[in-house]
Backbone of each chain as nested JSON, in Angstrom:
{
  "chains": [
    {"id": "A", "residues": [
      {"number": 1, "name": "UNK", "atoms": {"N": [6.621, -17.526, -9.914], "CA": [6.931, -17.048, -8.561], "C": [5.956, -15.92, -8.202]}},
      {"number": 2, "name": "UNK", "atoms": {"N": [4.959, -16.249, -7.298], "CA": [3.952, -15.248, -7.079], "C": [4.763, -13.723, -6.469]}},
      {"number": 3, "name": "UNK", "atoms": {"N": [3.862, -12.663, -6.748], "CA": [4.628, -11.385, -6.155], "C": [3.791, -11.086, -5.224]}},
      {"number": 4, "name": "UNK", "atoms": {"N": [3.933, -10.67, -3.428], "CA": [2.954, -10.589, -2.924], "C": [3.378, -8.934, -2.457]}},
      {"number": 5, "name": "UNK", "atoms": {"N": [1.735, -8.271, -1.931], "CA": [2.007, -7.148, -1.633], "C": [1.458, -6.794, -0.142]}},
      {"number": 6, "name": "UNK", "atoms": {"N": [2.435, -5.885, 0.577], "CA": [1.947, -5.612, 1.935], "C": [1.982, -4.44, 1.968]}},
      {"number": 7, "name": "UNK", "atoms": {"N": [1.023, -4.03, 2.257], "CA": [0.831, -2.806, 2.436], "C": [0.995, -2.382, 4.749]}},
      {"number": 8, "name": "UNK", "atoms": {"N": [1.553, -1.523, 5.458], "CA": [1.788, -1.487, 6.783], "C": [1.516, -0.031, 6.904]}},
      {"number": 9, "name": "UNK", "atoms": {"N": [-0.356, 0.203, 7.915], "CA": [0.02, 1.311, 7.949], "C": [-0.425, 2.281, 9.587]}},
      {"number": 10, "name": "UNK", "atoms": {"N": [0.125, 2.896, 9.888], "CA": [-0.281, 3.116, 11.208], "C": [-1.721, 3.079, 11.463]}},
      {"number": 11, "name": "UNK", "atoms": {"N": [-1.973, 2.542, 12.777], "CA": [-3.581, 2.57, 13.134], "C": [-4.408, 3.831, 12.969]}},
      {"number": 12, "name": "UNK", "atoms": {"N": [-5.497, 3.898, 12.91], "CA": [-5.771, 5.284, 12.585], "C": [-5.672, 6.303, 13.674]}},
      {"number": 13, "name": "UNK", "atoms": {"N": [-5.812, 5.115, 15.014], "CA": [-5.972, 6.355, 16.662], "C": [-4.425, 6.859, 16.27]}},
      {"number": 14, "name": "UNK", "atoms": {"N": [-3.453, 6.787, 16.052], "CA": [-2.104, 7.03, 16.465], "C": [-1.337, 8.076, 15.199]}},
      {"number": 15, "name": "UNK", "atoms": {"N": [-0.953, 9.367, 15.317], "CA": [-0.792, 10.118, 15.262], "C": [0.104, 9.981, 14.039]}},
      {"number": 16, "name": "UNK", "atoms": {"N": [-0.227, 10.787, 12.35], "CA": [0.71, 10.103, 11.357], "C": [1.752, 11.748, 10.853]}},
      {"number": 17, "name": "UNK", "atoms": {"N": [2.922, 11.874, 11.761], "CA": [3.387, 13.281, 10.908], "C": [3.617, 13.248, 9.976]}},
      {"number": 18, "name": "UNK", "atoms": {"N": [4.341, 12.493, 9.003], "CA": [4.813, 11.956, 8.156], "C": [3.001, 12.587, 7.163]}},
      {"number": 19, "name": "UNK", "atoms": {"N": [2.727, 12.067, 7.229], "CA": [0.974, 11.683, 6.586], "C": [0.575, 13.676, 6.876]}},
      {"number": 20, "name": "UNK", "atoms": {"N": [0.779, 14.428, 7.863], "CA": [0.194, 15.786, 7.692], "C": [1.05, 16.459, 7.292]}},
      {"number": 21, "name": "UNK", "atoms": {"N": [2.722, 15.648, 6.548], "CA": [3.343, 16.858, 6.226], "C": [3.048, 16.826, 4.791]}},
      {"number": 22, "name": "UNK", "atoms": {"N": [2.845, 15.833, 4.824], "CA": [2.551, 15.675, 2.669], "C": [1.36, 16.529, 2.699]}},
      {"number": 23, "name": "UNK", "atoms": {"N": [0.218, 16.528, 3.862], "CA": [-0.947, 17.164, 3.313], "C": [-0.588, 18.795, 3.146]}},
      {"number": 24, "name": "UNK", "atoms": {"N": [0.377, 18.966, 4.453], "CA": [0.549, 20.591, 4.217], "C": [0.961, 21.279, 2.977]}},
      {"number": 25, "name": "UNK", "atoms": {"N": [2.505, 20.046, 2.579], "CA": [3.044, 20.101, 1.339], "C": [2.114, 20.778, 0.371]}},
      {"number": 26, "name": "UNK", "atoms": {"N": [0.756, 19.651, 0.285], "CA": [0.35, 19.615, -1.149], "C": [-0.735, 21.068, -0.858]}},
      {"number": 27, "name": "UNK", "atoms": {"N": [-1.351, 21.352, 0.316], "CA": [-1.558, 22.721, 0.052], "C": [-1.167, 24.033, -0.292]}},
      {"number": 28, "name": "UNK", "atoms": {"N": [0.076, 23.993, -0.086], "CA": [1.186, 24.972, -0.36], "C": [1.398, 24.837, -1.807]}},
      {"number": 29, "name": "UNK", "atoms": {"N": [1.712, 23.793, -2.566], "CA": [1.603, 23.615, -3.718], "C": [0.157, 23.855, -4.587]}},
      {"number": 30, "name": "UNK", "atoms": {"N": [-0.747, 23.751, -3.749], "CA": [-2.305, 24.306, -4.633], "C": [-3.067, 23.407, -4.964]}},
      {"number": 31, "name": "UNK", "atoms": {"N": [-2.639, 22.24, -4.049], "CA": [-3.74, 20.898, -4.549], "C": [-4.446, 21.272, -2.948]}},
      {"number": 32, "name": "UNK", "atoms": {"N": [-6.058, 21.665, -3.515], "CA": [-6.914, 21.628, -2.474], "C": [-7.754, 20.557, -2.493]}},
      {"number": 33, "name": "UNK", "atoms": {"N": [-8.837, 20.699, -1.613], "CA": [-9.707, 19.394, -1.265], "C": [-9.181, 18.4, -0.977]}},
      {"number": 34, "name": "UNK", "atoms": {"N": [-8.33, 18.358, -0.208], "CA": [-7.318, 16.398, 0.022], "C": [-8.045, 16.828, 1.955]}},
      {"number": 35, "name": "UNK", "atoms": {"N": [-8.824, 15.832, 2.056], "CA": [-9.189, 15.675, 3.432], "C": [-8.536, 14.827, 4.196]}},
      {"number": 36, "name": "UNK", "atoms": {"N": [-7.659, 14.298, 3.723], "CA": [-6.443, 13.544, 4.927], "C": [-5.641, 12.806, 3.886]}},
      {"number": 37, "name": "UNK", "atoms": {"N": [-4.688, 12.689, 4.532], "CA": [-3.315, 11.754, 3.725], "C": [-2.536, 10.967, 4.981]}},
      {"number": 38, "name": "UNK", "atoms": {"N": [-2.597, 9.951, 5.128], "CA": [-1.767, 9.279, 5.896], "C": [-0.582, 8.331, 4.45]}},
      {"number": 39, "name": "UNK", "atoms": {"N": [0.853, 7.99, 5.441], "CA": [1.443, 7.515, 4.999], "C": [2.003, 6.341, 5.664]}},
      {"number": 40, "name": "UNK", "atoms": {"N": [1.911, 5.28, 4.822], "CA": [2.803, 3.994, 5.328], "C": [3.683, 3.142, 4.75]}},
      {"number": 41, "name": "UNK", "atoms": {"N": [4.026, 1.795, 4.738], "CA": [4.996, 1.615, 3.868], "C": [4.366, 0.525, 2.776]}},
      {"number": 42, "name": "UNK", "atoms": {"N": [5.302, 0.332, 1.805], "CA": [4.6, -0.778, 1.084], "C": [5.843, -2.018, 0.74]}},
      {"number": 43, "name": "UNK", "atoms": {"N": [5.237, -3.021, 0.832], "CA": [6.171, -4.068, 0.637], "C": [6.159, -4.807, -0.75]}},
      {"number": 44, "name": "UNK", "atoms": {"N": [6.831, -5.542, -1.779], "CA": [6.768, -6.165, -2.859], "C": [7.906, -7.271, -2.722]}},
      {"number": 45, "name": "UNK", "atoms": {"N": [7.478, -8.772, -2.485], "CA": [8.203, -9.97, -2.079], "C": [7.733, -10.706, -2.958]}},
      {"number": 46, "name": "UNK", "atoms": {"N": [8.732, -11.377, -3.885], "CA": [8.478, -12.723, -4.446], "C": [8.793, -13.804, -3.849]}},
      {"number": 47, "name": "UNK", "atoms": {"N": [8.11, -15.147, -3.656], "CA": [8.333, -16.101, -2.803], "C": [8.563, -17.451, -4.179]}},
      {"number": 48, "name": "UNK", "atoms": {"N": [9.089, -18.004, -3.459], "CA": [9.916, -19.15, -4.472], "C": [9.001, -20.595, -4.142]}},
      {"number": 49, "name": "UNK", "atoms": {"N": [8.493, -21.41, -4.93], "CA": [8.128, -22.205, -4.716], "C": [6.781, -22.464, -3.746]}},
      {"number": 50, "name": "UNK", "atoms": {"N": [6.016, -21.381, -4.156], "CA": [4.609, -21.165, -4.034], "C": [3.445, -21.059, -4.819]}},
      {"number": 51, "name": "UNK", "atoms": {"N": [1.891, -21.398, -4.953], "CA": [0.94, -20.93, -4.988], "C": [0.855, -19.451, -4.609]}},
      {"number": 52, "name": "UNK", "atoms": {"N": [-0.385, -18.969, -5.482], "CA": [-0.534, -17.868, -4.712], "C": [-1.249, -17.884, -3.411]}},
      {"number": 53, "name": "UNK", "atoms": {"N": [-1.839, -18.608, -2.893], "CA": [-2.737, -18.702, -1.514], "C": [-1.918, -18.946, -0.72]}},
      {"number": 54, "name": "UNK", "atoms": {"N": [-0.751, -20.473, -0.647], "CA": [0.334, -20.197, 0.147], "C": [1.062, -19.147, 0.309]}},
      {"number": 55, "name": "UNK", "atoms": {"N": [1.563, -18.267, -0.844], "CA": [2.399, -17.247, -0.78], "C": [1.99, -15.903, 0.028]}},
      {"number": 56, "name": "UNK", "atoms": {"N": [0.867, -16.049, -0.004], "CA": [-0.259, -15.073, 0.674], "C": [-0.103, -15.23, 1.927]}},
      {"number": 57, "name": "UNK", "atoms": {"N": [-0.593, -16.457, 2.317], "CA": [-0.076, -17.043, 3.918], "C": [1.201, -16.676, 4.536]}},
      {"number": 58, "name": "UNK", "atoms": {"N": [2.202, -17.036, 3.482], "CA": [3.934, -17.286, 4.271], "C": [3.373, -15.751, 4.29]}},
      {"number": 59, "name": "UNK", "atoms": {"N": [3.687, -15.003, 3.689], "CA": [3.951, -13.393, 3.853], "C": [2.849, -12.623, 4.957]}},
      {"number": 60, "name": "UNK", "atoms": {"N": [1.762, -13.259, 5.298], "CA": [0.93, -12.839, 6.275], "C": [1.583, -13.069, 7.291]}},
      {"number": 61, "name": "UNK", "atoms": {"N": [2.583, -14.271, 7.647], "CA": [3.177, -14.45, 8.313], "C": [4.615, -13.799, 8.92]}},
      {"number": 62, "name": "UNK", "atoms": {"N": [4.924, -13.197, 7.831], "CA": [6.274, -12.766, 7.837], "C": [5.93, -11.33, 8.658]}},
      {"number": 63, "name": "UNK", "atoms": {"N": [4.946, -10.622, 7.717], "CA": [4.177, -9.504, 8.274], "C": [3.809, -8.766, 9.411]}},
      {"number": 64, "name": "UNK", "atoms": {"N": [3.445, -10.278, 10.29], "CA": [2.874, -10.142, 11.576], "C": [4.032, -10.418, 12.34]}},
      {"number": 65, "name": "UNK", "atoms": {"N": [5.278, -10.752, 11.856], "CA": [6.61, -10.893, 12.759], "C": [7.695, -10.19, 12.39]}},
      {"number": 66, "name": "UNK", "atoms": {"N": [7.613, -9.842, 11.092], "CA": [8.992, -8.691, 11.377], "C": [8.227, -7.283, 10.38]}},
      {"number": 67, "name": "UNK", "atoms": {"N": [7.496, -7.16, 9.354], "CA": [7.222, -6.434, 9.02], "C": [6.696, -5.149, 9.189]}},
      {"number": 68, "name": "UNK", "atoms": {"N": [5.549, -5.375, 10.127], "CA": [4.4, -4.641, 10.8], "C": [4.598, -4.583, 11.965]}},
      {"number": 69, "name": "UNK", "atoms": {"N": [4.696, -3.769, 13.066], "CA": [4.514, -3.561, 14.701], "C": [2.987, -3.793, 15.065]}},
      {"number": 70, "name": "UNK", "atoms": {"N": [2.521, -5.016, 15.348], "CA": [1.466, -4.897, 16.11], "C": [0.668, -3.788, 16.822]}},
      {"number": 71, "name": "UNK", "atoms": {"N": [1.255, -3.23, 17.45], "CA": [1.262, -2.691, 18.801], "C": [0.405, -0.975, 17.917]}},
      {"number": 72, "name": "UNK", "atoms": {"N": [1.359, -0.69, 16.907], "CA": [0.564, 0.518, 16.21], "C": [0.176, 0.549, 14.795]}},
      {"number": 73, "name": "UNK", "atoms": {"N": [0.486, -0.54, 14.484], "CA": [0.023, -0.69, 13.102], "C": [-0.91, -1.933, 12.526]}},
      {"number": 74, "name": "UNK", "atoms": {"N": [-1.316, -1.412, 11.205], "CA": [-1.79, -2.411, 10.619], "C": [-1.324, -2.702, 9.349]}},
      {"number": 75, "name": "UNK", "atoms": {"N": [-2.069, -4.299, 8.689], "CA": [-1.206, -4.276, 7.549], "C": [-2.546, -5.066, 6.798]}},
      {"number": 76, "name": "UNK", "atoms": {"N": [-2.259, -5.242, 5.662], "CA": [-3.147, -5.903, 4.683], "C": [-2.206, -6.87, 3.514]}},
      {"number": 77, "name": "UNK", "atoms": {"N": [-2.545, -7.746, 3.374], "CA": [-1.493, -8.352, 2.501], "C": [-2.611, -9.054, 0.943]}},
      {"number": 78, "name": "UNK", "atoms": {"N": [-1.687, -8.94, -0.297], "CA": [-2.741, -9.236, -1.117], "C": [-1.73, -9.814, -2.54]}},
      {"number": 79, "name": "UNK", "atoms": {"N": [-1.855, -9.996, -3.358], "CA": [-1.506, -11.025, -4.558], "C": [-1.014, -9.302, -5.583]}},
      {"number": 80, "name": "UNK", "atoms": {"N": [0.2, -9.72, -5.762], "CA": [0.236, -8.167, -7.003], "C": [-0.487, -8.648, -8.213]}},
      {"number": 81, "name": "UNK", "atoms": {"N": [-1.003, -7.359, -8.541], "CA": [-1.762, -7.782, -10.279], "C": [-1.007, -7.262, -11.351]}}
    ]},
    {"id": "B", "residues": [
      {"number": 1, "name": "UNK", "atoms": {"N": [-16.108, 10.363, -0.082], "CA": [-15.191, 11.17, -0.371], "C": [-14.37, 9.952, -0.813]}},
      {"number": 2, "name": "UNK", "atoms": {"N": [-14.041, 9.941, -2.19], "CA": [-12.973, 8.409, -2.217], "C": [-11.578, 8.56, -1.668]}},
      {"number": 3, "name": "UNK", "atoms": {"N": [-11.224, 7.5, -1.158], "CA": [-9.927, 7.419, -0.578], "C": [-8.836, 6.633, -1.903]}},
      {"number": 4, "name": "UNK", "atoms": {"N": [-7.972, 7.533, -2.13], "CA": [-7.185, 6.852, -3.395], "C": [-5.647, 6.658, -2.744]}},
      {"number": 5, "name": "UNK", "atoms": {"N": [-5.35, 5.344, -3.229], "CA": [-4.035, 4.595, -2.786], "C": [-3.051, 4.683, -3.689]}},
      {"number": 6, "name": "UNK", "atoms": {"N": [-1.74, 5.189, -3.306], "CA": [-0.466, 5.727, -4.007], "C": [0.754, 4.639, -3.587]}},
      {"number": 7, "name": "UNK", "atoms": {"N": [1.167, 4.028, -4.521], "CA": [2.401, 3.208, -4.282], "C": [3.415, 3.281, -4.873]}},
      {"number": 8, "name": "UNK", "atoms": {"N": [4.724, 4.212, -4.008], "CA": [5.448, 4.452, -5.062], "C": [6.932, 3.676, -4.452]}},
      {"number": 9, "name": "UNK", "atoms": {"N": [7.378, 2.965, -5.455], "CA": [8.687, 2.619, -5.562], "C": [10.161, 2.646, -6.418]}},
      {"number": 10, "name": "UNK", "atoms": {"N": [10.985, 2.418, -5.187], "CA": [12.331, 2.622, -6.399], "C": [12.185, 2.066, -7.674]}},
      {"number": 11, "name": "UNK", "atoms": {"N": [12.643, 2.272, -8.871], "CA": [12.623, 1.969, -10.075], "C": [13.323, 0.265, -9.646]}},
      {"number": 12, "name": "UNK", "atoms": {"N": [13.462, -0.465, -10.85], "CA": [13.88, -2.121, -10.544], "C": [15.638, -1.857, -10.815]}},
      {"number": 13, "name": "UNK", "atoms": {"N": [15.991, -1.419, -11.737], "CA": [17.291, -0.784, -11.43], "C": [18.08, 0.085, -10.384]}},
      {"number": 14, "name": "UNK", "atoms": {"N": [17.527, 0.19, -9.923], "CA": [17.879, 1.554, -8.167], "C": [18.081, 0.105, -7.609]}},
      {"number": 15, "name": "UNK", "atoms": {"N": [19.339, 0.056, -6.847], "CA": [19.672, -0.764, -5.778], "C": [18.415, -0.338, -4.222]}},
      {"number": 16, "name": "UNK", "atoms": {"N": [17.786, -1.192, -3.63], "CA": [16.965, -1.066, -2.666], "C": [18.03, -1.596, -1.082]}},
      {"number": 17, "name": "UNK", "atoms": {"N": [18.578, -0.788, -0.122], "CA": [18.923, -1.52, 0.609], "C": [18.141, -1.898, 1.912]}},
      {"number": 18, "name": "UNK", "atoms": {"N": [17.065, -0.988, 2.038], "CA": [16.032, -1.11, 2.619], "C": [15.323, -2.86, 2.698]}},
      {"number": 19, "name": "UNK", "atoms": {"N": [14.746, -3.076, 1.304], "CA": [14.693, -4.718, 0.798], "C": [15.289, -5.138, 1.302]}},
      {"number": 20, "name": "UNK", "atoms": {"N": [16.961, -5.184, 1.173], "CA": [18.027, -5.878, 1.217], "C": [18.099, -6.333, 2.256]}},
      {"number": 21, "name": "UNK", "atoms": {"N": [17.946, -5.137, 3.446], "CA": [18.076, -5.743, 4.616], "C": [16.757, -6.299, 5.695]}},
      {"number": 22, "name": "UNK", "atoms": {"N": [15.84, -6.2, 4.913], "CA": [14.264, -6.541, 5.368], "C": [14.646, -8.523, 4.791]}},
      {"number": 23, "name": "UNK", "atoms": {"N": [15.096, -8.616, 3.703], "CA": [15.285, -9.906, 3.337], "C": [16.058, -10.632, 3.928]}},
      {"number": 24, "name": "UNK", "atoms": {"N": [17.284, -10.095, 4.188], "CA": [18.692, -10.493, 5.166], "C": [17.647, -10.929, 6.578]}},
      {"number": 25, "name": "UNK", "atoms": {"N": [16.855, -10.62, 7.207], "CA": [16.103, -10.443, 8.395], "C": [15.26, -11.271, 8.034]}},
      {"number": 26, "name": "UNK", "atoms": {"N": [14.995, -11.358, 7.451], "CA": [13.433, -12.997, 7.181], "C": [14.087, -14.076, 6.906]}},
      {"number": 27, "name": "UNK", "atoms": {"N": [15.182, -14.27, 6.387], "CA": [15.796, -15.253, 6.561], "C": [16.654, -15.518, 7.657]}},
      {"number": 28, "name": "UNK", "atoms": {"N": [17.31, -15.04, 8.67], "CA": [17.369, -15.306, 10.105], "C": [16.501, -15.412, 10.541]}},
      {"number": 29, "name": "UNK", "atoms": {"N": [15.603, -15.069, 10.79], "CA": [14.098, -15.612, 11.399], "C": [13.382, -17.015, 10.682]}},
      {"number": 30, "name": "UNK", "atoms": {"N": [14.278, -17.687, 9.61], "CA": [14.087, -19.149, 9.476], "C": [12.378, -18.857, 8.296]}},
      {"number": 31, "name": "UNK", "atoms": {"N": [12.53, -17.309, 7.378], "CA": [11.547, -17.844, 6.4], "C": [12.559, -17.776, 5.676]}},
      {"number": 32, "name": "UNK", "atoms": {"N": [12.48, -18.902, 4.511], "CA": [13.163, -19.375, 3.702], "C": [12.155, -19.342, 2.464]}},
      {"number": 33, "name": "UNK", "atoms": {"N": [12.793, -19.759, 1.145], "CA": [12.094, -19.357, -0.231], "C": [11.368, -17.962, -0.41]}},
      {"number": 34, "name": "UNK", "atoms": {"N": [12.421, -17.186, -0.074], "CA": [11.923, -15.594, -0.402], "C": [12.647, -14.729, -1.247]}},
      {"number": 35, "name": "UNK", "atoms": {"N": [12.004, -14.902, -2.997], "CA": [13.158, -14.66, -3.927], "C": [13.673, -13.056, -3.846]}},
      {"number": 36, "name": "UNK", "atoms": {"N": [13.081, -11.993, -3.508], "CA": [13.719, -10.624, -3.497], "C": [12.555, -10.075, -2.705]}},
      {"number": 37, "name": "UNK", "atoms": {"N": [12.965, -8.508, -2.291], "CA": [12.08, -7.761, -1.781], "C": [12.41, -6.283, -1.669]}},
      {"number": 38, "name": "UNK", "atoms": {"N": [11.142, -5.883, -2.441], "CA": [11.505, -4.205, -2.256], "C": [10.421, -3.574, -1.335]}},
      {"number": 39, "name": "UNK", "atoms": {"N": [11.492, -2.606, -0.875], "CA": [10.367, -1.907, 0.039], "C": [10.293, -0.487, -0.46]}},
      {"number": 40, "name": "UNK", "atoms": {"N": [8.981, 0.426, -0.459], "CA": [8.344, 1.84, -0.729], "C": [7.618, 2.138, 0.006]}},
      {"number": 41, "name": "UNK", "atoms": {"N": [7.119, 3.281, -0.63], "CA": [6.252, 3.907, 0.373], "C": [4.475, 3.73, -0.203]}},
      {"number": 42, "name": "UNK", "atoms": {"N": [3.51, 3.53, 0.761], "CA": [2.449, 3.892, 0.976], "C": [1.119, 5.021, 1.128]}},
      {"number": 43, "name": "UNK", "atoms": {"N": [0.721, 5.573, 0.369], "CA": [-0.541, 6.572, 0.652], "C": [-2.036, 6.58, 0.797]}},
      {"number": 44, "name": "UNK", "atoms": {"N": [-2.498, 6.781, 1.462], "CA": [-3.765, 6.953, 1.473], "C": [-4.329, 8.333, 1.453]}},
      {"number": 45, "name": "UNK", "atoms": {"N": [-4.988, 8.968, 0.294], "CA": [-5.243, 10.012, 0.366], "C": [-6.95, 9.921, 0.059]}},
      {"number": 46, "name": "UNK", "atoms": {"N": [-7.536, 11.096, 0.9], "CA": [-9.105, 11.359, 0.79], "C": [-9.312, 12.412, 0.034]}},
      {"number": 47, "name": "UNK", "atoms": {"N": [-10.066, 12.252, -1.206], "CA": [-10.289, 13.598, -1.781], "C": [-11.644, 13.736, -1.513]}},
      {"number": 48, "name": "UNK", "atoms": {"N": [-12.074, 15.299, -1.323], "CA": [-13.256, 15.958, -1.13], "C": [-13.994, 16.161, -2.638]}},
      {"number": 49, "name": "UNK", "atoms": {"N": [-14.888, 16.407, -2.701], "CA": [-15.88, 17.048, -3.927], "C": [-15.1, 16.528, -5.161]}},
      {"number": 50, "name": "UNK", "atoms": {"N": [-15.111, 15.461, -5.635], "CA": [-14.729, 13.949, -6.458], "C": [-15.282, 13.085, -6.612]}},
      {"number": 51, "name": "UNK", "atoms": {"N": [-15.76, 12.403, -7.961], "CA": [-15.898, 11.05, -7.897], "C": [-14.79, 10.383, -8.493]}},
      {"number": 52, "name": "UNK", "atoms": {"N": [-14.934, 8.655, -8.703], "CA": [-13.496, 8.334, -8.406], "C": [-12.578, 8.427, -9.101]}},
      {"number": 53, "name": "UNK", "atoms": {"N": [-13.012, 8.297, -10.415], "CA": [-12.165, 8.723, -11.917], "C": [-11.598, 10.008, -11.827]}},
      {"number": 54, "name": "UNK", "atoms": {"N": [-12.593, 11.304, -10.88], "CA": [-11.577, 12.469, -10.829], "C": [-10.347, 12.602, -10.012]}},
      {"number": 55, "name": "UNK", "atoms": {"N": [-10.525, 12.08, -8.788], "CA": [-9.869, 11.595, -7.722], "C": [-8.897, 11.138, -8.055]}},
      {"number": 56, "name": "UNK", "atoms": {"N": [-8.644, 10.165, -8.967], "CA": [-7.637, 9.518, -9.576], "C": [-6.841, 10.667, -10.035]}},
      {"number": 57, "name": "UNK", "atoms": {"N": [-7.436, 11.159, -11.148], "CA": [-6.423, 12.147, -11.878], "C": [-5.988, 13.101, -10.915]}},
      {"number": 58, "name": "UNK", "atoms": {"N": [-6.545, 13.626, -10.171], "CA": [-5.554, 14.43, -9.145], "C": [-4.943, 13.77, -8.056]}},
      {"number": 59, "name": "UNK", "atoms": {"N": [-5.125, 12.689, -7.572], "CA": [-3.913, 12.357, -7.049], "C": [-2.586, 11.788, -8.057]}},
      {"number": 60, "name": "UNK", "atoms": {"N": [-2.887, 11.32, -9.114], "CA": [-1.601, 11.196, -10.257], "C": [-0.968, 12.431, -10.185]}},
      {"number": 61, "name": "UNK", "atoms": {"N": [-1.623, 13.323, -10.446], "CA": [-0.637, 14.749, -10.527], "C": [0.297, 15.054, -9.383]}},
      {"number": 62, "name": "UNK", "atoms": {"N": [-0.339, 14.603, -7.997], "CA": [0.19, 15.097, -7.076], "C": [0.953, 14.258, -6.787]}},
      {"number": 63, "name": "UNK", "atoms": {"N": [0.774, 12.787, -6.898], "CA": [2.351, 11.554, -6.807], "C": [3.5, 12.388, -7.812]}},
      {"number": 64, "name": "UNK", "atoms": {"N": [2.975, 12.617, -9.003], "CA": [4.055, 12.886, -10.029], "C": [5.083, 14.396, -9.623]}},
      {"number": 65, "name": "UNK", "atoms": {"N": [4.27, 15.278, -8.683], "CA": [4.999, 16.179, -8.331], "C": [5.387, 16.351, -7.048]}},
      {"number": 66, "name": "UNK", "atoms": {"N": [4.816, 15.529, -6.279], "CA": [5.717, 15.446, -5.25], "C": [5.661, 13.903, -4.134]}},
      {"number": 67, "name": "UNK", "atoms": {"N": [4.947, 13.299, -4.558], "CA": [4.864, 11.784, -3.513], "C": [6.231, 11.206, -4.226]}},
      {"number": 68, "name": "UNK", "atoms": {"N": [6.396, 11.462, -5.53], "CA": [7.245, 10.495, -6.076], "C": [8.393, 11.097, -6.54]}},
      {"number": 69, "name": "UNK", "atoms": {"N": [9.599, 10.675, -6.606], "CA": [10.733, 11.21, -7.383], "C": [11.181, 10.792, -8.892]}},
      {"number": 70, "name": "UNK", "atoms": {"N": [9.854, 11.1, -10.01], "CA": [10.221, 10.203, -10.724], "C": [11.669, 10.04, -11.601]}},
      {"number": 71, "name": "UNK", "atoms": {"N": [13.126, 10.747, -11.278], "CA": [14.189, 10.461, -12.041], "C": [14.296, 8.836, -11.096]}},
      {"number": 72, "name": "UNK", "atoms": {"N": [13.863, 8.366, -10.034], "CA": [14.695, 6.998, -9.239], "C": [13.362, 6.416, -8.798]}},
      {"number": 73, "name": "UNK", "atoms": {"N": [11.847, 6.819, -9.149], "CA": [10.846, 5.983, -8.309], "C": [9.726, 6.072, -9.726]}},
      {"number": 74, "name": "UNK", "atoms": {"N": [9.204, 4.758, -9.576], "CA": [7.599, 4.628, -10.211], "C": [6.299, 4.516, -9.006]}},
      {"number": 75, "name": "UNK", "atoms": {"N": [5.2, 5.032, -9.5], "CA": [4.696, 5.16, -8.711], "C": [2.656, 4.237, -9.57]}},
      {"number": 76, "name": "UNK", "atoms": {"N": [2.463, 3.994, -8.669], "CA": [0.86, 3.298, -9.116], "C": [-0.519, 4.137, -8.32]}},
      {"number": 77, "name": "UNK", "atoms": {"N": [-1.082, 3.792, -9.242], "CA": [-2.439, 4.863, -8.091], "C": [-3.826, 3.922, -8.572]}},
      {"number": 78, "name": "UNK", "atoms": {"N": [-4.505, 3.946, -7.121], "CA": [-5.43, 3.269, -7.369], "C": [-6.801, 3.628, -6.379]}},
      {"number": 79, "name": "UNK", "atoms": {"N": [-7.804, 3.595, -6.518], "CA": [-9.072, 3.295, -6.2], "C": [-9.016, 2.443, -4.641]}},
      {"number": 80, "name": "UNK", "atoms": {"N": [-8.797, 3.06, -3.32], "CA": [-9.221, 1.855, -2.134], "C": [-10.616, 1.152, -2.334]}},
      {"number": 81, "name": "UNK", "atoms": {"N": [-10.019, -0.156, -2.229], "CA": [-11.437, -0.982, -2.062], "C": [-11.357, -1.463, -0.719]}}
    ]}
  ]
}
């Protein structure tokens, strides 16, 4: 049963708070040099009765209809290793 | 400046209801053969004055102390390609 992975993450024009509070976080904590941190979500789906190239597909599919918002995001979908 | 990718999720024992109900939802929408699904979170972080092997090790430190909760989450770190 292939495991597929999606990664969904806001476009880069569109504004990530979530993503500048971890960066503030981690300055306050003393980790310097981090020149940006955005955050998004990650997905891990096993599909039943697939290839991995189909499984890749169905979930590209799934992705682009309930997973990911078009409108401000993006997503990448890929085979877990 | 490498950009290093943080994926951290609930442990496989932690009930996910997040999944739960991302799965409940793909199957009303008529995808079918979708054996489980967990959902986490996503990072993209840029480190400054790094190459990528160092990069790595400091963003591990910084998932381990604060991207991640490790008593209920594992977390992966990797190299964006």
């Amino acid at each position: 049963m292939p495991r597929v992975c999606v990664d969904v993450m806001l476009k880069p024009e569109i504004l990530d708070p979530q993503g500048q509070a971890v960066l503030g976080a981690l300055g306050r904590l003393g980790y310097d040099g981090v020149g940006s941190v955005r955050q998004g979500k990650h997905f891990e789906i096993d599909v039943e009765d697939a290839d991995a190239d189909e499984a890749v597909e169905r979930v590209r599919a799934m992705a682009g209809t309930l997973l990911a918002n078009p409108v401000i995001e993006d997503f990448s979908v890929h085979v877990a290793t």
